[in-house]
C-alpha positions as CSV (number, residue, x, y, z in Angstrom):
1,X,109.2,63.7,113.2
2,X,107.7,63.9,109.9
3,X,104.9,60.8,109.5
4,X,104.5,58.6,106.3
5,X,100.6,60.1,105.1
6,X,98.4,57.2,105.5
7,X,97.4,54.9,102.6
8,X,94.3,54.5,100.1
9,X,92.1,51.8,100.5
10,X,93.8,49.5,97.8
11,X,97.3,50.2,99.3
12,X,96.3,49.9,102.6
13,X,94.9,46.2,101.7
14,X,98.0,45.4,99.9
15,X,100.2,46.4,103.1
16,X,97.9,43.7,104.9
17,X,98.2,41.3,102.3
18,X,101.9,41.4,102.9
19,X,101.6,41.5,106.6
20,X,99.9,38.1,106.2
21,X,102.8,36.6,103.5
22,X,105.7,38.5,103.2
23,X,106.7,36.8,100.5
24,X,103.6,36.3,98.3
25,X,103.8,37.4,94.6
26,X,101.6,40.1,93.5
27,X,99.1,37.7,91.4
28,X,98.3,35.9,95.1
29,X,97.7,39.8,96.7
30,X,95.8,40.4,93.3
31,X,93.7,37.1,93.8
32,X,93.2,37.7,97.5
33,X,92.1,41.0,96.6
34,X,89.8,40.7,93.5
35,X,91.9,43.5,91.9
36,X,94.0,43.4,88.4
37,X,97.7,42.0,88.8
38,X,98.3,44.5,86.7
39,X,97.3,47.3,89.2
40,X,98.6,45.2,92.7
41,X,102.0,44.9,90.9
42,X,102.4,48.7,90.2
43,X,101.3,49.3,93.5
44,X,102.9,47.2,95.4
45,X,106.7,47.4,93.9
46,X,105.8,51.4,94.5
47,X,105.2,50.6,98.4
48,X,108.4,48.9,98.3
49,X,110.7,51.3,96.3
50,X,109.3,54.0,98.5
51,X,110.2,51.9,101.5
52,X,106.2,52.5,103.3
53,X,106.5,48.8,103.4
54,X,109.7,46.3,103.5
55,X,109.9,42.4,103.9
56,X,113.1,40.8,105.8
57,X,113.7,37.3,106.7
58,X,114.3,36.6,110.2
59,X,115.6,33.7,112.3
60,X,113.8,32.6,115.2
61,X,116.7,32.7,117.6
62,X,114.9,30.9,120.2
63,X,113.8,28.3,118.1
64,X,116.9,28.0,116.3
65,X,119.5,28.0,119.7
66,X,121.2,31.0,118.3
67,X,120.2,33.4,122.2
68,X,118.0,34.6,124.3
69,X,115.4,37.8,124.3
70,X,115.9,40.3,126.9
71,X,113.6,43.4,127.1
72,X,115.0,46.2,128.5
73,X,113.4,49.6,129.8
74,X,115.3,52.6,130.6
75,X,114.5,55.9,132.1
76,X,116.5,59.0,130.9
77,X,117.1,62.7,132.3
78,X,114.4,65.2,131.0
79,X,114.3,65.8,127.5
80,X,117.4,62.6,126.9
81,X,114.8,59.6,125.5
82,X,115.5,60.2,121.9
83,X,119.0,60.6,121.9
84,X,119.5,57.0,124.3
85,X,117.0,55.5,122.3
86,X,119.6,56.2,119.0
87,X,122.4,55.4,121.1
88,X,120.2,51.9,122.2
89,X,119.4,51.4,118.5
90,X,123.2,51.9,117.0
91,X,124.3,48.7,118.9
92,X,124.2,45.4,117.0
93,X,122.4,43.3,120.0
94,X,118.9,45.4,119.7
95,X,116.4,44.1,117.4
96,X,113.6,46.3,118.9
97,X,114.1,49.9,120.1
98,X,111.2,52.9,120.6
99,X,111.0,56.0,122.6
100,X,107.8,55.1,124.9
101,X,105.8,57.5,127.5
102,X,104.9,56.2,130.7
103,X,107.0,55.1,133.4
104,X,109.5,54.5,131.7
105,X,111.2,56.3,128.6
106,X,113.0,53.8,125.9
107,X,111.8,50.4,125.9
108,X,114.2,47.8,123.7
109,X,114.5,44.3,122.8
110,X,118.1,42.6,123.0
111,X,119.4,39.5,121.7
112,X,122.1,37.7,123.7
113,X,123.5,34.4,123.3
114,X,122.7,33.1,126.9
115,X,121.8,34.2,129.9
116,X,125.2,34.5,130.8
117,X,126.3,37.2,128.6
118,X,123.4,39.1,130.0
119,X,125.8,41.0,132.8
120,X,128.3,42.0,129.8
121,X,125.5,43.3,127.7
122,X,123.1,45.4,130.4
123,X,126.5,46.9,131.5
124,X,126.8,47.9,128.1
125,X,123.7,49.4,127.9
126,X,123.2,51.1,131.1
127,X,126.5,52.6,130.8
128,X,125.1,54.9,128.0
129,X,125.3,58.8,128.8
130,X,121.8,60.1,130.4
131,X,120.5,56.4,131.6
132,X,119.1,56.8,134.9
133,X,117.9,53.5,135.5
134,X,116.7,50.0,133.9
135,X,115.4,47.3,133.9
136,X,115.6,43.9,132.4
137,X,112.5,40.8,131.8
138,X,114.2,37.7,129.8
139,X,111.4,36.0,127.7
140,X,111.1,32.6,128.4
141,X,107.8,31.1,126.2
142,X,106.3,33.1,122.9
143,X,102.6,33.1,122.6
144,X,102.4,35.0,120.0
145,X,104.6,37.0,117.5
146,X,104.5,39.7,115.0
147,X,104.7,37.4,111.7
148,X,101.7,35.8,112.8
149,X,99.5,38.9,113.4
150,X,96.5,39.1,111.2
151,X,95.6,42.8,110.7
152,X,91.9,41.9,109.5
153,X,90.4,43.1,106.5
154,X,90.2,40.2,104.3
155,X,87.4,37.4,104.2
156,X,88.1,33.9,105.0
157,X,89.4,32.5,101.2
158,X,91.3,35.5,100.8
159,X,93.4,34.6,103.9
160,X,93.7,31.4,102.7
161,X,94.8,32.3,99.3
162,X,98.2,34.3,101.3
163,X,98.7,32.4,104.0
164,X,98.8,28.6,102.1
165,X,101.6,28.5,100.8
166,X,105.1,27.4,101.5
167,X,106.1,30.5,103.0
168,X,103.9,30.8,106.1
169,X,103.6,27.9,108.7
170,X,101.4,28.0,112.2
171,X,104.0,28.1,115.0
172,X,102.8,25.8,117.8
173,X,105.8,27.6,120.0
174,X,104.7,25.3,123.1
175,X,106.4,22.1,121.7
176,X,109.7,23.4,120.7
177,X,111.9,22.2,123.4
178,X,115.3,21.7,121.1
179,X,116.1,24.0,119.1
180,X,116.9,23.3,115.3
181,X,120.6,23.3,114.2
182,X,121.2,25.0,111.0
183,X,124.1,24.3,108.3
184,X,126.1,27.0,106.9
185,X,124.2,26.9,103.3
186,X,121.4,27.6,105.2
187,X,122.8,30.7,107.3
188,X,124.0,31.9,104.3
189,X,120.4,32.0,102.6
190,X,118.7,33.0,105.6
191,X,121.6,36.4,105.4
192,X,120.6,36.7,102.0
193,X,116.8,37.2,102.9
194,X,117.6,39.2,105.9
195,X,118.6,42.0,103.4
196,X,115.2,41.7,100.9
197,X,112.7,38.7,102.3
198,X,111.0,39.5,98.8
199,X,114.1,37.7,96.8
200,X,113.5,35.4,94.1
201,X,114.9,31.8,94.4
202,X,116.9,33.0,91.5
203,X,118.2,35.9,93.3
204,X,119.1,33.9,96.3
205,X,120.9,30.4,94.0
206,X,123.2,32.9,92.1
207,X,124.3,34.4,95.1
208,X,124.5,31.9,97.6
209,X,126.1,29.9,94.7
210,X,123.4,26.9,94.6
211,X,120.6,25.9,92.1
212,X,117.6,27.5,92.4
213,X,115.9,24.3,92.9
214,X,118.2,23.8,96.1
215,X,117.6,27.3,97.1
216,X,113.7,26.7,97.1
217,X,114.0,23.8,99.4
218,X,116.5,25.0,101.6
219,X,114.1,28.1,102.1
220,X,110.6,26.0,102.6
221,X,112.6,23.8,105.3
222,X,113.7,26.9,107.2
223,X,110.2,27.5,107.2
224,X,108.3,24.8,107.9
225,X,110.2,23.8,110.8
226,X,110.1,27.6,112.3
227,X,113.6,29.2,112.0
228,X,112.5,31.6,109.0
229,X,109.9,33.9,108.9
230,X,108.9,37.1,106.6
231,X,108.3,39.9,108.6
232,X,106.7,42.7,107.1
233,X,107.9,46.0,108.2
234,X,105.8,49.5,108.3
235,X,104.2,52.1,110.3
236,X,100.9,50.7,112.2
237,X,99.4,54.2,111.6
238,X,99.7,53.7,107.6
239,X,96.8,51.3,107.8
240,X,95.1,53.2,110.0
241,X,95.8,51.7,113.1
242,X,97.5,55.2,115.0
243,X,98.2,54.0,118.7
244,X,101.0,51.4,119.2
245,X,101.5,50.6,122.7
246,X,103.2,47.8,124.7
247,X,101.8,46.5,127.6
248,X,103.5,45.7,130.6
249,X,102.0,42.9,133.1
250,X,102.4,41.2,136.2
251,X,100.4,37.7,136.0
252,X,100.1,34.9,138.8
253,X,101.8,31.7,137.7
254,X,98.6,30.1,138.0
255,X,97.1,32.4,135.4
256,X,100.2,32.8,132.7
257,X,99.3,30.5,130.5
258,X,95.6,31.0,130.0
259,X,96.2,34.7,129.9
260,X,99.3,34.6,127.4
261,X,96.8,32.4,124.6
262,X,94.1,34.7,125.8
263,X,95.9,38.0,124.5
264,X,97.5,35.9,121.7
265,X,94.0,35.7,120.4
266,X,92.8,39.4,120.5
267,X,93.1,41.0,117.2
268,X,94.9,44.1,118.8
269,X,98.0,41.3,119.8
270,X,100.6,41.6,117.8
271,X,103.5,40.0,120.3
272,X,102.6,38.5,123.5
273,X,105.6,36.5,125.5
274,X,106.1,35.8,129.0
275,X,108.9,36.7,130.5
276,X,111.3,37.0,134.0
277,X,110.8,40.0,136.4
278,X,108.8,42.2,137.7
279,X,106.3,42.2,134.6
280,X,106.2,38.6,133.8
281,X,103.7,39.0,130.6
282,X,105.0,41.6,127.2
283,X,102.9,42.7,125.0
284,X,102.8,44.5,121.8
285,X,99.7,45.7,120.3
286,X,98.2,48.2,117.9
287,X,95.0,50.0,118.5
288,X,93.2,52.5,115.6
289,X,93.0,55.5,118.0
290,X,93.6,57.0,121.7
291,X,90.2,57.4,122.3
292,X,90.3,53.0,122.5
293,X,93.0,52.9,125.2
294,X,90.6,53.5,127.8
295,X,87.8,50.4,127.0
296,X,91.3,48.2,125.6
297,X,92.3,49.1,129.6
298,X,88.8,48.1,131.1
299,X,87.4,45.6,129.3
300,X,90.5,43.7,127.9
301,X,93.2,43.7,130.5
302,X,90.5,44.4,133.5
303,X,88.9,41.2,132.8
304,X,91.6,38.6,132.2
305,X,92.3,36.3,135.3
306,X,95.1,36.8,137.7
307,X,96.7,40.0,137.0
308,X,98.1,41.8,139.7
309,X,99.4,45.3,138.3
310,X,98.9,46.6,134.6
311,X,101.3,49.1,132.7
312,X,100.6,50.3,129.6
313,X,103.5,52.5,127.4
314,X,102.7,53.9,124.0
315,X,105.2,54.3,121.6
316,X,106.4,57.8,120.6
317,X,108.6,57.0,117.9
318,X,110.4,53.3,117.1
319,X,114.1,53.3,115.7
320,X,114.7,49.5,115.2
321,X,112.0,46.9,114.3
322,X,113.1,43.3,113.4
323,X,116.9,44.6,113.3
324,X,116.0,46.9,110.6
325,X,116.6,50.5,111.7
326,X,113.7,53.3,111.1
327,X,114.3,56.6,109.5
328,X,112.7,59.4,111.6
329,X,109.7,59.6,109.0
330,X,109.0,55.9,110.0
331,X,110.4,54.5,106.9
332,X,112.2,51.6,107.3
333,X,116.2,51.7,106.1
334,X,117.7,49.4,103.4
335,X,118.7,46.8,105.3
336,X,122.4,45.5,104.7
337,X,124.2,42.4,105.6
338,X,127.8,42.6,107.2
């Protein structure tokens, strides 16, 4: 696997300046930055064309009633994890797939309708050459999740300068007990963004065939009531952050709640969910080298409440993030509608 070499300073902040606002136009990164427009625009539109970084639009299927999460982890024969993993990652119902070490070997996160499809689609799965074994956890509340994740490196006003605006919102996931219902203008723009999240309301009117006046509101209104977000997609290790991992933990009830906002809150948390099964806690976080698993293992998990049993995969090499696929040099693909 060839790696993506990581980033300057200056592109390195304007990677986290998109991880914070997908969707915010170079002169915010610029003003956020103290740095000429001029320079963030040549930059940034580099980082894109050369697909380090990418932006997609995604609907919150959870909020918006459209299925379920499932994780799924699988063990392999010897020397079979990357080739189920791109077996895993060619079917349409993963979002999430990554080759992981541990006790396990692929780790993936699918998206079914309800919890009765869930038979139909494991069979699917586990019927793939070289599976030895799964196992499934349905996520049943988010705490946390990647669109949210602040990566650090800006002051106060600087966050503020990305992150007001009318394409970022604070998801209070605990009160959304009905999901939202969306029209068929609206899946259409929301398709439209799935393929660039960076599209101009102009882009998005002449093509979904509306004004662009119509296609601005339709697009804050996904957002503000949590069915759209802007999820910025690249390679932890281009900022500097080399060890992804995802976490694996069994919680007593007693303790889920104040555990999942507890790990929501760590800068190292970029997904945190609770879930079914055996592991009733997810995680997925990012750390800046392997020499901070071990104090991440003893003085972050060995000190929240309640946990019975801990188990902690790193990820080897991911193929699907946020339903776009990942070249084997961690680039991520041009994403395309159906």
């Amino acid at each position: 696997m060839v790696e993506i070499a990581e980033l300057d300073q200056l592109n390195r902040r304007i990677v986290m300046a998109l991880q914070l606002n997908g969707r915010a136009s170079w002169k915010q990164i610029a003003q956020a930055l103290e740095v000429a427009e001029s320079t963030v625009t040549r930059r940034g539109q580099h980082l894109l064309a050369s697909r380090t970084v990418a932006v997609t639009g995604v609907l919150d299927h959870l909020r918006c009633g459209l299925g379920i999460s499932v994780y799924m982890r699988f063990r392999t024969r010897p020397g079979r994890s990357l080739a189920v993993a791109q077996s895993v990652a060619s079917l349409s119902t993963p979002r999430f797939v990554t080759v992981i070490t541990g006790s396990f070997d692929v780790a993936a996160e699918v998206v079914v309708k309800s919890h009765r499809d869930l038979t139909t689609v494991i069979g699917q799965l586990e019927s793939i050459g070289d599976v030895l074994e799964s196992e499934s956890m349905v996520v049943i509340r988010k705490f946390t999740a990647f669109e949210e994740w602040n990566p650090g490196g800006f002051a106060g006003r600087a966050t503020d300068v990305l992150r007001n605006s009318g394409t970022v919102t604070d998801y209070a996931h605990r009160d959304w007990v009905e999901p939202e219902r969306l029209t068929e203008q609206e899946f259409a723009i929301a398709k439209l963004l799935a393929e660039d999240g960076r599209s101009t309301y102009a882009t998005i009117a002449t093509r979904a065939g509306v004004s662009e006046s119509t296609a601005a509101r339709r697009v804050e209104s996904l957002v503000k009531r949590g069915c759209l977000r802007f999820r910025t997609v690249f390679e932890a290790s281009v900022i500097g952050l080399d060890v992804e991992f995802l976490l694996w933990l069994t919680v007593k009830p007693a303790h889920l709640e104040e555990v999942g906002e507890k790990l929501g809150k760590h800068p190292s948390t970029r997904y945190v969910s609770a879930a079914t099964g055996r592991y009733n806690m997810i995680l997925q976080g990012v750390l800046p080298s392997y020499g901070d698993l071990y104090p991440y293992t003893t003085h972050v998990i060995g000190e929240l409440p309640g946990v019975v049993s801990a188990d902690l995969t790193l990820q080897v090499q991911t193929l699907k993030r946020a339903w776009v696929p990942i070249d084997a040099d961690g680039r991520p693909s041009k994403k395309e509608t159906e």
